[in-house]
C-alpha positions as CSV (number, residue, x, y, z in Angstrom):
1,X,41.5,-5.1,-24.8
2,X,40.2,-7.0,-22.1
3,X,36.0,-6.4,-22.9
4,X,35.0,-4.6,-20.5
5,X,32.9,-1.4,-21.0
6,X,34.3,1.7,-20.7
7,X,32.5,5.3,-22.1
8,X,28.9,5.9,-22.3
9,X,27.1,3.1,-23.2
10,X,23.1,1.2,-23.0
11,X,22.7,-2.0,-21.0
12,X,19.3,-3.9,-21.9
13,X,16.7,-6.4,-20.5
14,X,16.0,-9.5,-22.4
15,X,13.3,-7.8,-23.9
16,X,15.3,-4.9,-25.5
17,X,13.7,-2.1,-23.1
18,X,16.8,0.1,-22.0
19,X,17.8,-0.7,-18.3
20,X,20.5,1.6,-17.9
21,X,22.4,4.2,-20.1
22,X,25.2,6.3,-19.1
23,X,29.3,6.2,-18.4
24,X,31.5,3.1,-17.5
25,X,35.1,3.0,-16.7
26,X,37.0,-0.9,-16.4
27,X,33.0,-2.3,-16.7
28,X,31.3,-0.8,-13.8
29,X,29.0,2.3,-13.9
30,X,31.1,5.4,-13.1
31,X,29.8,9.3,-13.6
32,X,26.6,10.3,-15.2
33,X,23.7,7.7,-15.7
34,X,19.8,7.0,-15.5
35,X,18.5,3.4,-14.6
36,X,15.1,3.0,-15.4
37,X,12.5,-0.2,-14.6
38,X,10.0,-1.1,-17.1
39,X,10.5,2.6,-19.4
40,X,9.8,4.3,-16.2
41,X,12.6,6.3,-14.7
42,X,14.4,5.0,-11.5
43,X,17.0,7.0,-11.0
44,X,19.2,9.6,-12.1
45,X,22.4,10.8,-11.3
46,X,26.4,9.9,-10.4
47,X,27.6,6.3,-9.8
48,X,30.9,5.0,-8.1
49,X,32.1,1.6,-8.7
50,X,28.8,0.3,-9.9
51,X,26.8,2.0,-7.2
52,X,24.5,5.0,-6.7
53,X,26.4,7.9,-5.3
54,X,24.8,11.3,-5.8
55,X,21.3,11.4,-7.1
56,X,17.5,11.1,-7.2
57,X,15.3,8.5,-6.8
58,X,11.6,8.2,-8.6
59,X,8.6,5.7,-7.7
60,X,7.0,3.8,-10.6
61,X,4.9,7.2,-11.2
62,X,7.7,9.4,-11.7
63,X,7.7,11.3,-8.0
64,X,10.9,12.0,-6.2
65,X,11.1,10.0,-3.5
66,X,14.9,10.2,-2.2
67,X,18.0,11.7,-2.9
68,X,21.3,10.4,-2.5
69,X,24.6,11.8,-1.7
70,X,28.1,10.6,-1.1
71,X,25.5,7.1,-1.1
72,X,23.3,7.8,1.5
73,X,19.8,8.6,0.8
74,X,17.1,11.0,2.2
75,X,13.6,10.5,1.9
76,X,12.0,13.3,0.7
């Protein structure tokens, strides 16, 4: 096995608040996640290779603010 990630799984910041939880394949992020920013949601959706493909985007008060699809957002 070579370490890297590959499932679902939790990355953390130093200060054990979840920073991201969802699927990885060969260590990136790949399908279904949600990245969050100080236990406030960020974003939520599909990733491709470590990126944001097809999802939404929130402000620090929880309002949608952009979608993304096939990468390319659209303010809302």
């Amino acid at each position: 096995m070579n370490g890297e990630r590959n499932g679902k799984g939790k990355e953390y910041h130093c200060n054990h608040i979840i920073k991201y939880e969802g699927e990885y394949i060969k260590g990136k992020r790949n399908g279904i996640g949600k990245e969050y920013y100080d236990e406030i949601l960020e974003f939520e959706g599909e990733y491709l290779d470590g990126k944001k493909w097809n999802g939404k985007k929130y402000d620090n008060r929880c309002k949608l603010i952009c979608e993304l699809k096939y990468g390319n957002g659209k303010i809302i």
